[in-house]
C-alpha positions as a Markdown table, in Angstrom:
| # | Residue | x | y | z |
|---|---|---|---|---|
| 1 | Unk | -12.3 | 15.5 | -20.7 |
| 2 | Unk | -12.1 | 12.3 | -19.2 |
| 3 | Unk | -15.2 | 10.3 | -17.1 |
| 4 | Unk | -14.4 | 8.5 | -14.3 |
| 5 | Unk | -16.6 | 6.7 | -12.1 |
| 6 | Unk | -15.8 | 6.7 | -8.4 |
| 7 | Unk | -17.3 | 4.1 | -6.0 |
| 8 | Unk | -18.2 | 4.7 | -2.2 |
| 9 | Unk | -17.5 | 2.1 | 0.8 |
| 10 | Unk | -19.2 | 0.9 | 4.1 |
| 11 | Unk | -21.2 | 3.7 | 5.7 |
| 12 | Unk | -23.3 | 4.7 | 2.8 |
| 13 | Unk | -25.8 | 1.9 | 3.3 |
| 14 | Unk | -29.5 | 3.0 | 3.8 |
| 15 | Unk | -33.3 | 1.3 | 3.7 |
| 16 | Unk | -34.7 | 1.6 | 0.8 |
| 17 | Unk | -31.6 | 1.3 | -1.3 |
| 18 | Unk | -31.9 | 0.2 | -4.9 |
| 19 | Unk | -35.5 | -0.7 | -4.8 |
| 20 | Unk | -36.0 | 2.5 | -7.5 |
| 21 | Unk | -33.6 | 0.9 | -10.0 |
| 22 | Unk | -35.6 | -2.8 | -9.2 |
| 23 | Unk | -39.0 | -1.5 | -9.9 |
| 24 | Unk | -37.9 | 0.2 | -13.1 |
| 25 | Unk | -35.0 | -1.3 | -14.7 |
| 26 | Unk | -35.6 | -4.9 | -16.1 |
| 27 | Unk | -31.6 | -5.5 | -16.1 |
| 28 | Unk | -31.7 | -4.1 | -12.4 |
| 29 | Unk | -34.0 | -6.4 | -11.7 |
| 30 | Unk | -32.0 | -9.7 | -12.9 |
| 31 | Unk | -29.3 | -8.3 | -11.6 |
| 32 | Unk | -31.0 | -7.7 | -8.1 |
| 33 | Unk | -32.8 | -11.4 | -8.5 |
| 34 | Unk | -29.3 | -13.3 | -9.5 |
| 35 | Unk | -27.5 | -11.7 | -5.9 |
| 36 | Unk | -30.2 | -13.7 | -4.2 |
| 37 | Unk | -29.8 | -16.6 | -5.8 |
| 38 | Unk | -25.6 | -16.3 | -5.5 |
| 39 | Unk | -25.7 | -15.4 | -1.8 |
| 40 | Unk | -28.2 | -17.6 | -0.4 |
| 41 | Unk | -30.4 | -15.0 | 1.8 |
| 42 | Unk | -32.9 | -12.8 | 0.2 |
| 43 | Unk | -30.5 | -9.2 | 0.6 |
| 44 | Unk | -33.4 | -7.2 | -1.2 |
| 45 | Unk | -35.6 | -7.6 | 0.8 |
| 46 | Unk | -33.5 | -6.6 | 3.7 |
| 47 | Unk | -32.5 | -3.6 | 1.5 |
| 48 | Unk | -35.5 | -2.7 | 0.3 |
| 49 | Unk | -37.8 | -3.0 | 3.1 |
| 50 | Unk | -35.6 | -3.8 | 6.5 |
| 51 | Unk | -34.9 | -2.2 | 9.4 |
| 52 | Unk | -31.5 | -0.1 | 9.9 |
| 53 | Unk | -30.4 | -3.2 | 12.5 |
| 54 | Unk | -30.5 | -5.5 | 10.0 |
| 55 | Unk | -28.8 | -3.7 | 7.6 |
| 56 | Unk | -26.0 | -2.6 | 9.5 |
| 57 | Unk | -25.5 | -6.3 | 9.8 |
| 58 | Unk | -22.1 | -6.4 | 8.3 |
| 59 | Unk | -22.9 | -9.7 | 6.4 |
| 60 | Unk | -25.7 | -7.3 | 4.9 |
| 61 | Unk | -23.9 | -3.7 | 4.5 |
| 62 | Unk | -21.1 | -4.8 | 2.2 |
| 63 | Unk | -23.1 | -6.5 | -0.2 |
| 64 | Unk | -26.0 | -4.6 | 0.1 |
| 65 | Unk | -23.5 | -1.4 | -1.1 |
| 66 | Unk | -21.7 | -3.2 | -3.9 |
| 67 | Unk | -24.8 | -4.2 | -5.2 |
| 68 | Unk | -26.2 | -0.8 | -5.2 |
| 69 | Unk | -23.5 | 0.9 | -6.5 |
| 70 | Unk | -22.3 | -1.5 | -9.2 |
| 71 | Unk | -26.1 | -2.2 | -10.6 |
| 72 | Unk | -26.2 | 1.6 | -10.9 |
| 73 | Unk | -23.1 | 1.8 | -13.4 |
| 74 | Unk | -24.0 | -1.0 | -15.4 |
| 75 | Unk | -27.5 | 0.1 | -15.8 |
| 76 | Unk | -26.2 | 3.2 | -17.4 |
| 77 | Unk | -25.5 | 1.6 | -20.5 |
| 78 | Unk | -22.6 | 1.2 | -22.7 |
| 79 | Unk | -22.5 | 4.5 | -24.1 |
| 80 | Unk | -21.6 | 6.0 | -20.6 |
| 81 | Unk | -18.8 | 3.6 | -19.9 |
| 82 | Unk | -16.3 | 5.2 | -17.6 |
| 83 | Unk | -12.8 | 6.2 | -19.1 |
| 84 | Unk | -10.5 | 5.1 | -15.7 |
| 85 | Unk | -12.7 | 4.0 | -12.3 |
| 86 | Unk | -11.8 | 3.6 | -8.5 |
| 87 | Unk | -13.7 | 2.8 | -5.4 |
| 88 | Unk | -12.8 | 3.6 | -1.5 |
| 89 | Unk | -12.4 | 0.3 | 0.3 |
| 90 | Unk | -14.8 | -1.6 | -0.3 |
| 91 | Unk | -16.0 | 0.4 | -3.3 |
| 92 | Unk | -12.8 | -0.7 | -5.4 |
| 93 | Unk | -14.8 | -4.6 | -5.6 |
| 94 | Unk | -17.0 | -2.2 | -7.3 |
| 95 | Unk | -15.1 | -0.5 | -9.7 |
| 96 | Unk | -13.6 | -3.7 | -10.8 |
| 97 | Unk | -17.1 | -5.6 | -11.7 |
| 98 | Unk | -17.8 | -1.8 | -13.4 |
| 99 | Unk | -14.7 | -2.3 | -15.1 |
| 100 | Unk | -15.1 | -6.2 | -16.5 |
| 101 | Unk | -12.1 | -7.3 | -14.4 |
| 102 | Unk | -14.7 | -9.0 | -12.4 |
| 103 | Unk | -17.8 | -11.1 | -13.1 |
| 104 | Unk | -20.7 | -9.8 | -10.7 |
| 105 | Unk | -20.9 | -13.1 | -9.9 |
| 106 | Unk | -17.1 | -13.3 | -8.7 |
| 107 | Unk | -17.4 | -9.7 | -7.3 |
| 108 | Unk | -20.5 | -10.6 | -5.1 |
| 109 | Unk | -19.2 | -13.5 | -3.7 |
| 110 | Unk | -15.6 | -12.0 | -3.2 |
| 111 | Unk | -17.5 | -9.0 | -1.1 |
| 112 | Unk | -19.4 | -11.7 | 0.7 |
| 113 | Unk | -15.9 | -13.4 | 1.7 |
| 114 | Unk | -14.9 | -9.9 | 2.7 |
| 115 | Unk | -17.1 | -9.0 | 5.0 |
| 116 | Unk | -17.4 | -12.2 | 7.1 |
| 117 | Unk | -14.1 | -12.1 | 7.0 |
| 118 | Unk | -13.7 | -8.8 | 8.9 |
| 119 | Unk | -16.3 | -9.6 | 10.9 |
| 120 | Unk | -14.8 | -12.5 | 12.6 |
| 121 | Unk | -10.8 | -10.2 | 12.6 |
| 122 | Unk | -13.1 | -8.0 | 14.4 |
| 123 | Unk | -14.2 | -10.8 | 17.1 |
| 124 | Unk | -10.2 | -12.0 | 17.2 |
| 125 | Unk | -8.9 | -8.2 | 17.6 |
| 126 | Unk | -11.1 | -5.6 | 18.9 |
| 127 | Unk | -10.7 | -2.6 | 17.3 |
| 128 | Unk | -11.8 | 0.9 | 16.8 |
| 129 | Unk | -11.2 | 4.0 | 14.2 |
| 130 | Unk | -11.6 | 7.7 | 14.7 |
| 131 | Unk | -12.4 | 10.9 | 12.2 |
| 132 | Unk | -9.3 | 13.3 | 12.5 |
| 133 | Unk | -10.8 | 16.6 | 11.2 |
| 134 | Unk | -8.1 | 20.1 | 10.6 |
| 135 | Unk | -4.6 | 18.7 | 10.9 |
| 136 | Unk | -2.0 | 18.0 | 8.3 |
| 137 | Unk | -1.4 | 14.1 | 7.0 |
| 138 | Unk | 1.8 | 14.9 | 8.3 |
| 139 | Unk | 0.9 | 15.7 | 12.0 |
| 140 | Unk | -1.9 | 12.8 | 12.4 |
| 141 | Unk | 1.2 | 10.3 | 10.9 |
| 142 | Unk | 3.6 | 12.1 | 13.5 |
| 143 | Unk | 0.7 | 11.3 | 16.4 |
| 144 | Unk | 0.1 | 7.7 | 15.2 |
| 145 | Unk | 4.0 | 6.2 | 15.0 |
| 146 | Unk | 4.3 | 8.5 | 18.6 |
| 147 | Unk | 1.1 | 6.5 | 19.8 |
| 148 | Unk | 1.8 | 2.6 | 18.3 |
| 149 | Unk | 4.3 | 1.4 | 20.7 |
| 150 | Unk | 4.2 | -1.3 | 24.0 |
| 151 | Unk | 1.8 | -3.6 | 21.8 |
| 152 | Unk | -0.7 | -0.4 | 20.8 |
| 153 | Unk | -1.2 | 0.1 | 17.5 |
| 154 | Unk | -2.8 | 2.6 | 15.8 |
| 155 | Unk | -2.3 | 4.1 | 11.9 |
| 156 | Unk | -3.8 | 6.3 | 9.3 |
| 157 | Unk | -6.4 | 4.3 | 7.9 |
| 158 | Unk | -8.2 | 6.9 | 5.7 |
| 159 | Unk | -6.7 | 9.6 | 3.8 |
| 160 | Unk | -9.9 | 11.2 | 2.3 |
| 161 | Unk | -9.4 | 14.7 | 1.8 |
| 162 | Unk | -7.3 | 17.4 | 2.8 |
| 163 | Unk | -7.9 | 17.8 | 6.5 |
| 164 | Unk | -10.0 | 14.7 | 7.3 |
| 165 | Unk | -8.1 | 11.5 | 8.2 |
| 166 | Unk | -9.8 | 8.3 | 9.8 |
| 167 | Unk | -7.2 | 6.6 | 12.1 |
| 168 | Unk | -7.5 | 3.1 | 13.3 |
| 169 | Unk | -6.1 | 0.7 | 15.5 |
| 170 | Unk | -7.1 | -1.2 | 19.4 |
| 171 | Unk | -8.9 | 0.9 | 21.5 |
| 172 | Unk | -6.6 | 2.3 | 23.6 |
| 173 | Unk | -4.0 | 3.5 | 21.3 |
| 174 | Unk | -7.5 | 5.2 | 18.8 |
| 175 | Unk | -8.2 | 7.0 | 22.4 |
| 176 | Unk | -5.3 | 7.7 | 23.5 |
| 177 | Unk | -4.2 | 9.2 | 19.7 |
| 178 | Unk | -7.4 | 11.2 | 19.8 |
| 179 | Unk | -6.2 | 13.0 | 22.8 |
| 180 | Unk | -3.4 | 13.9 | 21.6 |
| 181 | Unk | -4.5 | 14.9 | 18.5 |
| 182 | Unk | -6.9 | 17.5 | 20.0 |
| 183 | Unk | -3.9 | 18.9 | 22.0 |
| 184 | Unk | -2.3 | 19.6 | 18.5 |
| 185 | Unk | -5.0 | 20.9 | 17.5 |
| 186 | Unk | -7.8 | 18.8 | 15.3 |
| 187 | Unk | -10.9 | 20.5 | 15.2 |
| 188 | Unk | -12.3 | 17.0 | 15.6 |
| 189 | Unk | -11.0 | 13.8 | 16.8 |
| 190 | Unk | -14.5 | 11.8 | 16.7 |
| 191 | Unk | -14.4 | 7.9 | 17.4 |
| 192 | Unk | -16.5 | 6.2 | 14.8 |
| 193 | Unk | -19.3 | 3.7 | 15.3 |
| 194 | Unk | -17.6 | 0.7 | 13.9 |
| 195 | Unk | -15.9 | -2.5 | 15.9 |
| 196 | Unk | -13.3 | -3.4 | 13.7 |
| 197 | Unk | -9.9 | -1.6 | 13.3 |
| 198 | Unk | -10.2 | -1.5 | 9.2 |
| 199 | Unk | -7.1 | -1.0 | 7.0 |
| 200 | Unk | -5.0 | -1.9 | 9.7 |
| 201 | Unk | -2.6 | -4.9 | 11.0 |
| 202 | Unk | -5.4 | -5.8 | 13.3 |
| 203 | Unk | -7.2 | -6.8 | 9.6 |
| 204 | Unk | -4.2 | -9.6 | 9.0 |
| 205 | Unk | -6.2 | -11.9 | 9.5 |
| 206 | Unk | -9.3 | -11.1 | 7.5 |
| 207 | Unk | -6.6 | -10.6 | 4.6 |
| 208 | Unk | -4.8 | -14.1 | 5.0 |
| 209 | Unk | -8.4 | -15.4 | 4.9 |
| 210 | Unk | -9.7 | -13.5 | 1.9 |
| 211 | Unk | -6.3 | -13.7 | -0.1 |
| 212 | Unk | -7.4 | -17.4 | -0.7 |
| 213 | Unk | -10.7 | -16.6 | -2.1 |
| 214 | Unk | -9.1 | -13.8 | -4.3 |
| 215 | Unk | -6.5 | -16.4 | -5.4 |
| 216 | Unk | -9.1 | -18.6 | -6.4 |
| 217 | Unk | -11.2 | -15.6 | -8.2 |
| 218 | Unk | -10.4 | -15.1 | -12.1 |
| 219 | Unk | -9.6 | -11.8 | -13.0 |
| 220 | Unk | -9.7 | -10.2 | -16.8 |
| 221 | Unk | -8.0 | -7.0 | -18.2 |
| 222 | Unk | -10.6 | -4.1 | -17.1 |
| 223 | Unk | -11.4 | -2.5 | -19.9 |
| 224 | Unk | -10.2 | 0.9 | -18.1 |
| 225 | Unk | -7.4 | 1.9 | -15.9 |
| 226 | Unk | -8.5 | 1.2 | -12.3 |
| 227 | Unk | -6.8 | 2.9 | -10.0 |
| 228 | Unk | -6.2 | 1.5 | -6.5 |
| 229 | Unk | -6.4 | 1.8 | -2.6 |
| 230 | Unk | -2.9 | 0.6 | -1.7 |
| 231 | Unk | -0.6 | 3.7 | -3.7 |
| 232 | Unk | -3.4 | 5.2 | -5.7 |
| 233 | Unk | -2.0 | 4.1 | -8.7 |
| 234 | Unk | -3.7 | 3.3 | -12.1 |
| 235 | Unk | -3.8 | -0.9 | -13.0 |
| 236 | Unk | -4.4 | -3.3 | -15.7 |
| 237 | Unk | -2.7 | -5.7 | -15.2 |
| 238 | Unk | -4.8 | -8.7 | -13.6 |
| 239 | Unk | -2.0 | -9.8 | -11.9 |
| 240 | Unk | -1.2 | -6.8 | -10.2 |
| 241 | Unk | -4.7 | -5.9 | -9.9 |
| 242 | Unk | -5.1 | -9.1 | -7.4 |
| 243 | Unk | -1.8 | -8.6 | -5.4 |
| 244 | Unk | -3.4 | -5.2 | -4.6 |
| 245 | Unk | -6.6 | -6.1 | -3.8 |
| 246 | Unk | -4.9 | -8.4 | -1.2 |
| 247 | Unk | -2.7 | -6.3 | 0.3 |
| 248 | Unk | -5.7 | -3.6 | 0.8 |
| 249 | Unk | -7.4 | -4.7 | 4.2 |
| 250 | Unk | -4.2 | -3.9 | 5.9 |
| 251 | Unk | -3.2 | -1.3 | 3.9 |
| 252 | Unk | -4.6 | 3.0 | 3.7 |
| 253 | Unk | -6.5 | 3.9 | 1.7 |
| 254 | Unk | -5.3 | 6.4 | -0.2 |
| 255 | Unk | -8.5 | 8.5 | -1.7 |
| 256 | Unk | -6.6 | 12.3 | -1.5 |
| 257 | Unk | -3.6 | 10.7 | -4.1 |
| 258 | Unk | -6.3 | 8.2 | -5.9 |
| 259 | Unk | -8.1 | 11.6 | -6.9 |
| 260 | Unk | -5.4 | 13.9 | -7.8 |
| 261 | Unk | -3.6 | 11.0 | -10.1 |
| 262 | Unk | -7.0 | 10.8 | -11.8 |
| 263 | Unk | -7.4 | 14.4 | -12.7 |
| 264 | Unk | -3.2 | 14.5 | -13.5 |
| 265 | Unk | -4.7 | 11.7 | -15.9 |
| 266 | Unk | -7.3 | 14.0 | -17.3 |
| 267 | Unk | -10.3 | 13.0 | -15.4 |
| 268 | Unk | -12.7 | 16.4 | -15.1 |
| 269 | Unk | -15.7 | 14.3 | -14.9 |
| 270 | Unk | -16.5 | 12.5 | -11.9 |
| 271 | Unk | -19.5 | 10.2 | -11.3 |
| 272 | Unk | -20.3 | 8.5 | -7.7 |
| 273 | Unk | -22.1 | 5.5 | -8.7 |
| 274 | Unk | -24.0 | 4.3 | -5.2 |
| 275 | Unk | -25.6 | 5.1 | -2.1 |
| 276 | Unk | -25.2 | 8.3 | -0.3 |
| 277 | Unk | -22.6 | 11.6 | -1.6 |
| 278 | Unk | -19.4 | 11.0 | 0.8 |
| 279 | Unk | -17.7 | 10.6 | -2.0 |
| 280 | Unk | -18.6 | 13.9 | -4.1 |
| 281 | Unk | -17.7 | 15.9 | -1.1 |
| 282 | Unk | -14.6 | 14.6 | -0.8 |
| 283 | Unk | -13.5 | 15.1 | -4.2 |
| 284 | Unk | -14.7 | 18.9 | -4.4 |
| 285 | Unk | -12.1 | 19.3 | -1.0 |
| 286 | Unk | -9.7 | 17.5 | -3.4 |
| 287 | Unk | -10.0 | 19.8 | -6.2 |
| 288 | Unk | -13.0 | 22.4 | -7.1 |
| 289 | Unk | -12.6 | 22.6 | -10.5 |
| 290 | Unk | -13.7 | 19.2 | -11.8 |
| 291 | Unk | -17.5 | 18.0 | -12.1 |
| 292 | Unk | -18.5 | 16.1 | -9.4 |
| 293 | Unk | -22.3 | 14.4 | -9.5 |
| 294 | Unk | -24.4 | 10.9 | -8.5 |
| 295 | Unk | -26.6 | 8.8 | -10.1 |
């Protein structure tokens, strides 16, 4: 029986966030104490004791998560070292510091990179995504390529479970695909509170702009599988590792797959390491059987 740890993305952020694992874990501590120092701002304090504004900040959020989640795993200690690892967006920077193909160091500052990045694709492109809930991949894929023509764009952003998709794309074509999407039937078709169209072509140039920094980034061998937004495929190469990581902000993300090829891999063990439980109630839609907890 395989343990995998699993990693969550943007959206899981909340005040008070980490400041347990500060005030009682020495390496927390350092660890919490050296993101300051690498990012320039004090983000524990806007973690620990700010207000939901500033924390939704997106300068703030995708730090603020990685940090969370990643000083969880590696405060667990060597002896509970994952067997194979993957994170949902954002949460794959994670997976890769929690699998020593990244420094924290590198990972912080590459998650920094990411976020300002997107923020200023979302200022060039306007954009907007939406929860599909009760149709088929198949139908909300149908919708979408009906949907993305004349200039609109709009594609399957999220595949998260069985039965909930997040779509994404400009405004019009999200609204316009959520009305059609009730028509065949989605019990849900909710626009999301975000401004960016993430994991779409409207991200090209948040990509072009953090390919560079990743480029730049040394990577090692992880010292586990990791497996991968893009195809949901297991990696160790460093090499490939980066060419993936690259292609990710304008790629899906592929959680349903990532999850099934983990427990075809023998993963029954599954650990969300990080804010919030998204994740674990995605994976028991996935498959019922395995163990799903948090720390």
């Amino acid at each position: 029986m395989k343990k995998a740890f699993v990693f969550p993305g943007q959206g899981a952020q909340f005040v008070g966030m980490g400041k347990d694992l500060y005030e009682q874990n020495p390496l927390a501590k350092q660890l919490f104490d050296k993101a300051n120092e690498v990012l320039g701002f004090d983000i524990t304090h806007v973690m620990f004791e700010g207000t939901d504004e500033e924390l939704k900040q997106t300068k703030v959020t995708q730090p603020a998560i990685f940090l969370h989640s990643v000083i969880s795993a590696l405060c667990l200690g060597a002896e509970f070292a994952p067997e194979m690892v993957a994170g949902h967006s954002l949460g794959e920077f994670s997976a890769l510091v929690a699998a020593g193909a990244l420094s924290f160091e590198d990972g912080l500052r590459l998650v920094y990179a990411r976020a300002l990045a997107m923020q200023k694709a979302c200022e060039i492109a306007p954009g907007t995504m939406a929860a599909i809930i009760g149709l088929s991949d198949e139908q909300v894929e149908r919708i979408c390529a009906e949907v993305s023509k004349d200039g609109n764009i709009v594609i399957p952003a999220n595949y998260n479970c069985p039965g909930q998709l997040v779509i994404s794309g400009n405004v019009e074509a999200v609204n316009a695909a959520c009305v059609k999407m009730k028509e065949a039937g989605a019990k849900r078709a909710l626009p999301l509170p975000v401004s960016g169209a993430f994991h779409s072509p409207l991200m090209q140039p948040a990509k072009d702009e953090l390919q560079t920094a990743i480029e730049q980034t040394s990577f090692n061998k992880p010292n586990c599988p990791v497996y991968q937004n893009v195809d949901a495929k297991p990696y160790t190469d460093p090499a490939a590792i980066k060419q993936n990581l690259i292609a990710q902000l304008t790629s899906s993300v592929r959680w349903t797959n990532t999850v099934e090829n983990m427990i075809a891999d023998g993963a029954q063990d599954f650990t969300e390491c990080g804010p919030g439980k998204a994740l674990q109630g995605m994976i028991g839609r996935i498959n019922k059987q395995v163990a799903v907890h948090g720390i």
